[in-house]
N, C-alpha and C positions, 0 to 999 in steps of 0.2 A: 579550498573548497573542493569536494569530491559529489560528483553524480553518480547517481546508478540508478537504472529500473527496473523495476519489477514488478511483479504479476502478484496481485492478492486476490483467491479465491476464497467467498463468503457462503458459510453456511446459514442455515434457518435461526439459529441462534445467535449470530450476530448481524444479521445484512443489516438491523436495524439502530443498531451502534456505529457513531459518528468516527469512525475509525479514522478518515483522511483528516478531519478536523483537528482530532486528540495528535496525530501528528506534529504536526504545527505547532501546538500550544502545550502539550507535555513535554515534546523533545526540540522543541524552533528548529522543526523542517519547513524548509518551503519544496510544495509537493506542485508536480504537473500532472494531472489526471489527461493523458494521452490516449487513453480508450478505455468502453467500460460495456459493459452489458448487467444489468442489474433487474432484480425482477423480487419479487414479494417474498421469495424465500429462498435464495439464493443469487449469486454472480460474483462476476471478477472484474477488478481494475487493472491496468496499466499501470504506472508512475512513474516518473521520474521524480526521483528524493534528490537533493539538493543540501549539503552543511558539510561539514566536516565527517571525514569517514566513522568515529565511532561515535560520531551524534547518529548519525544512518544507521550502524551496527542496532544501537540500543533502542532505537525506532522499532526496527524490525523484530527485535528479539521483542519490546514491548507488546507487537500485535500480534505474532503467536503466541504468545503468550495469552490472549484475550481468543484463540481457534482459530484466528485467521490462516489459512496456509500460503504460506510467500515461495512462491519459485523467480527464477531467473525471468527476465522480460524475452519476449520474444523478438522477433523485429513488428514494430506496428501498421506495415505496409503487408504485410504476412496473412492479417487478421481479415 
């Protein structure tokens, strides 16, 4: 099993798509939401993703793929 996290920044046209959820349940990630700021037409989460690395990979390529934009996590103590 491999972790990583990362930062997903939501635009006006997704904030309202179950993005951490479809995680889970299209790719069986188990996701840690470690920080977020979310608001009515945008924001960003945190994550720690949790599976196998190219279950992760194809995770992530699945939510940009939907606009989401994923960068690197930062440290969560940082924020």
């Amino acid at each position: 099993m491999a972790k990583r996290r990362v930062m997903f920044a939501f635009s006006s046209e997704v904030i309202t798509e179950p993005i951490t959820y479809n995680l889970g349940q299209q790719f069986k990630l188990v996701t840690n939401i470690l920080r977020d700021n979310l608001t009515e037409d945008r924001g960003w989460i945190i994550l720690e993703l949790d599976r196998k690395e190219a279950d992760i990979e194809a995770g992530i390529a699945g939510v940009i793929s939907k606009g989401v934009r994923v960068d690197p996590s930062i440290d969560v103590t940082e924020i």
